[in-house]
C-alpha positions in Angstrom: 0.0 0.0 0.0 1.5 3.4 -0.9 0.6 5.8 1.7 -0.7 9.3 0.9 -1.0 10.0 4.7 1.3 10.3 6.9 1.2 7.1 9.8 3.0 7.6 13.2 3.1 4.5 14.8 3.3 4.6 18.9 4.0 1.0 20.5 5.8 0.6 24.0 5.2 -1.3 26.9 2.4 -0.6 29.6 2.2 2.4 31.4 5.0 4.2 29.6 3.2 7.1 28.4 1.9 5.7 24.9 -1.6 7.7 25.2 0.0 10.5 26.4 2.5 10.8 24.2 0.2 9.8 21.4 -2.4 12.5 21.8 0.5 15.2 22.6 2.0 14.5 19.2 -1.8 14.1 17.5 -2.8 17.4 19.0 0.4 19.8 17.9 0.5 18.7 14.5 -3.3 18.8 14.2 -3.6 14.9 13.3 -6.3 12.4 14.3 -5.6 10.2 17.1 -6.3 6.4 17.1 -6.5 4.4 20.3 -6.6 0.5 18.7 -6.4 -0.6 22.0 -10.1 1.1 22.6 -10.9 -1.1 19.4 -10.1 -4.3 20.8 -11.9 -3.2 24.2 -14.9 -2.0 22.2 -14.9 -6.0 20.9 -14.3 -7.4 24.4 -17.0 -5.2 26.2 -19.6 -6.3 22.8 -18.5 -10.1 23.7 -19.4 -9.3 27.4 -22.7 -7.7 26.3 -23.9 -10.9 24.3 -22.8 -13.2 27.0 -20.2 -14.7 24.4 -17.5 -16.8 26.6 -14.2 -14.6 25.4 -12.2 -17.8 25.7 -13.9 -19.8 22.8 -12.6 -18.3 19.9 -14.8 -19.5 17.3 -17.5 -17.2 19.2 -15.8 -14.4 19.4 -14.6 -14.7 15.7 -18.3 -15.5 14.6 -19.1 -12.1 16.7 -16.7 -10.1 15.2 -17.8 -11.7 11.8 -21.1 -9.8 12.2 -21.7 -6.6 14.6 -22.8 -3.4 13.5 -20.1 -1.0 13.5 -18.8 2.3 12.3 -15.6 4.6 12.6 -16.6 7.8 13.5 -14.3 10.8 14.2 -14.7 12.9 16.6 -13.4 16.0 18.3 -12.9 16.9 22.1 -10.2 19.5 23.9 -9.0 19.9 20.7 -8.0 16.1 19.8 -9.9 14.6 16.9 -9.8 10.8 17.8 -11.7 7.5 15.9 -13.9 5.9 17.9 -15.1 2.8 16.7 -18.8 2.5 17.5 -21.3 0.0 18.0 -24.8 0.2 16.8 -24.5 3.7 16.7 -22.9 3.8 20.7 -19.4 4.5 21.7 -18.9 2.6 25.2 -16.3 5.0 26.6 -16.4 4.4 30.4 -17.5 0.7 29.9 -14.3 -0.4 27.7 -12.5 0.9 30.9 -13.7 -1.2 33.2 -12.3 -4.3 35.4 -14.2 -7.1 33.8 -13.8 -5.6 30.1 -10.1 -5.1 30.5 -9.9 -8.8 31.8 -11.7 -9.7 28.6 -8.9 -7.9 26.3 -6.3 -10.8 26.2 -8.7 -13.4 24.9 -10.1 -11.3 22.4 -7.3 -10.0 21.5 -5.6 -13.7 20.8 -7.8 -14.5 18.2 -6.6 -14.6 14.6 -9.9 -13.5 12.9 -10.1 -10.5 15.2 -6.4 -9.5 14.4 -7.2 -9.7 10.7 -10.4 -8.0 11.1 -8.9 -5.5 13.4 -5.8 -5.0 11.4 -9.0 -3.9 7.7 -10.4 -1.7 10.7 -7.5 0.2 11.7 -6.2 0.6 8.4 -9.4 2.5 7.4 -8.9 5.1 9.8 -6.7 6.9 6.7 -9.9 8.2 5.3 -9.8 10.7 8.7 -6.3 12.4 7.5 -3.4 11.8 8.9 -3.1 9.6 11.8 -1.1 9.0 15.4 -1.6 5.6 15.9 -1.0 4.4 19.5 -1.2 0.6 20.2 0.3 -3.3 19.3 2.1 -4.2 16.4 0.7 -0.4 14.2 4.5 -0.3 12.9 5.2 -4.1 12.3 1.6 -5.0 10.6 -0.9 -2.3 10.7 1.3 0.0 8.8 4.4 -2.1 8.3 5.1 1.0 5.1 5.3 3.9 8.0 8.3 5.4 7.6 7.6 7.3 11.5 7.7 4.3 14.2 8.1 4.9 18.4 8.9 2.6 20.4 8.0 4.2 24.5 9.9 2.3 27.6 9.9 2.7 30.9 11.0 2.1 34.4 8.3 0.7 36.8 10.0 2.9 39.6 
């Protein structure tokens, strides 16, 4: 794919300041910000919702297969930021919760979802140019980016 928007790719372990950093960046050069980990959560919290057991892949993949969903961008404090809605709704608080983050592995270890994930995120370039924070955006969401981050950091 030859890219005509520009792609910054924001990986790094947890709690090392990806979102931060990620809407910092999105926010002075005026691009849109992408949180794929909020995409994956969106899936997890939809699994919880229709009482699909996250640990049997074949539901979850099925799932995926066929919800209703839409990018929308939006804009708030002066970020413009995809959110991946569900039958119209954006779960913001409830992707943030206990049981949904508990959720994310096992939805997130499923092949179909990756691949289906992996179509999603890539249509976020019809928004503009993009600061992408989350897994593997620089090694095979946008493998072409030529602008890849890598945070770390020190528990202490």
């Amino acid at each position: 794919m030859n890219l005509k928007n520009i792609i910054i790719a924001i990986d790094g372990t947890s709690a090392s300041g990806k979102s931060t950093n990620a809407k910092l960046v999105a926010k002075a050069l005026n691009f849109v910000y992408v949180d794929t980990g909020a995409m994956y959560r969106t899936l997890a919290w939809h699994c919880l919702q229709k009482k699909i057991d996250v640990h049997d892949a074949k539901a979850v993949a099925a799932l995926c297969r066929k919800w209703k969903t839409k990018l929308e961008c939006v804009e708030k404090n002066d970020l413009r930021a995809v959110h991946l809605l569900v039958d119209g709704y954006f779960p913001e608080k409830e992707i943030r919760t206990a049981e949904t983050s508990a959720a994310v592995p096992h939805v997130a270890a499923v092949p179909k979802v990756r691949e289906w994930m992996k179509e999603k995120q890539r249509d976020c370039v019809q928004f503009g140019n993009l600061v992408m924070e989350g897994r593997d955006i620089g090694t095979n969401v946008f493998p072409e980016t030529e602008f890849k981050f890598y945070l770390d950091a020190k528990l202490e």
